[in-house]
Every structure is written in structure tokens, then in C-alpha cells.
Residue, then its C-alpha position, 0 to 999 in steps of 0.5 A: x306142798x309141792x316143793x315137799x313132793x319134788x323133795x320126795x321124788x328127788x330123794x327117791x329118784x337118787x335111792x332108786x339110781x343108786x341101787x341101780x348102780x350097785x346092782x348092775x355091774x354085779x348083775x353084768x359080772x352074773x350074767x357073763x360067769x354064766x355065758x363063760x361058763x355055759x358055752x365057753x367051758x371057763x372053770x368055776x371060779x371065774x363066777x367068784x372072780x366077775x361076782x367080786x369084781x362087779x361087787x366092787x364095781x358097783x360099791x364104787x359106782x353107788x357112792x360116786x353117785x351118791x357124792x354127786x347126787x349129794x353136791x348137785x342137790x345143795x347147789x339145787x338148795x343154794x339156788x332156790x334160796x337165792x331165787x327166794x331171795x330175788x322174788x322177795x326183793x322184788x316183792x319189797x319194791x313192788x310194794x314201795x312203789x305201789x306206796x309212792x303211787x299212792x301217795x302221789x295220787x292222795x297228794x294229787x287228790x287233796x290239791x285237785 
């Protein structure tokens, strides 16, 4: 169970941080057509020009991100898997020398 809600939040952690990259730099270019053209008297279409470049930004942003997020998270996978294996493993020979214990102490038992 808990390995299936830190898969969920991870999902969710990389959704959010995705959107958050798209949303920003077009919010930036938003926020900076209003200012040039409020209170430095820039002309119009600077809003289509910082709208497009922030668009553009963002994609781009957003899908580096994700390619990222995506190589880091089977890398995660890969190393739960080899952490699995090792505890397996030890598990395994744990068990065998609990079994060669055992039989020492029986052999001990049927000679004392």
C-alpha cells in the first residue's frame, strides 16, 4: 500500500510540476505585456509577441521536464528492483544458516 501511494503522489508531484512549467513563463510574458503596455506605452502587439514566446517557452519547458522526470523515475524503478533483489538474497541466506544452526544443534542434541 505504501509503495502504491508514493507511486501516486510521485505521479501527481510530476503532473502538477509540469503544468507549472507551461504556466509560468506564459504567465511571465502575460504579466510583462501588461507593465510594457501600462506604463511604458509599448504598442499592442507586444501582447501577441511575449504570449507567443511564453507559450513556446513553456511547451518546451513542460516536455524537458517531463523526459526527465520520466529517466529519473525508471532509474527509481531500477534501483527498488536491485534493492528487492538484495533483501531477497539476504533473506535466502539468513535462512540457510538458520537451517545449518539447526542442524548442528540437532546433531549436538542426539550425541549429548
Amino acid at each position: 500500500m505504501y509503495e502504491k501511494l508514493s507511486s501516486m503522489l510521485h505521479s501527481m508531484n510530476i503532473v502538477f510540476q509540469a503544468l507549472y512549467s507551461l504556466v509560468m513563463p506564459i504567465g511571465i510574458g502575460g504579466f510583462s505585456s501588461y507593465l510594457l503596455t501600462k506604463y511604458a506605452s509599448a504598442p499592442k502587439w507586444i501582447w501577441a509577441v511575449l504570449l507567443t514566446l511564453g507559450t513556446l517557452l513553456g511547451l518546451y519547458s513542460m516536455v524537458k521536464y517531463i523526459l526527465t522526470a520520466m529517466k529519473n523515475l525508471e532509474l527509481l524503478e531500477k534501483q527498488r528492483e536491485k534493492t528487492k533483489a538484495e533483501a531477497i538474497e539476504k533473506a535466502r541466506k539468513q535462512e540457510e544458516l538458520r537451517r545449518d544452526l539447526n542442524k548442528k544443534e540437532t546433531k549436538g542434541d542426539n550425541y549429548g
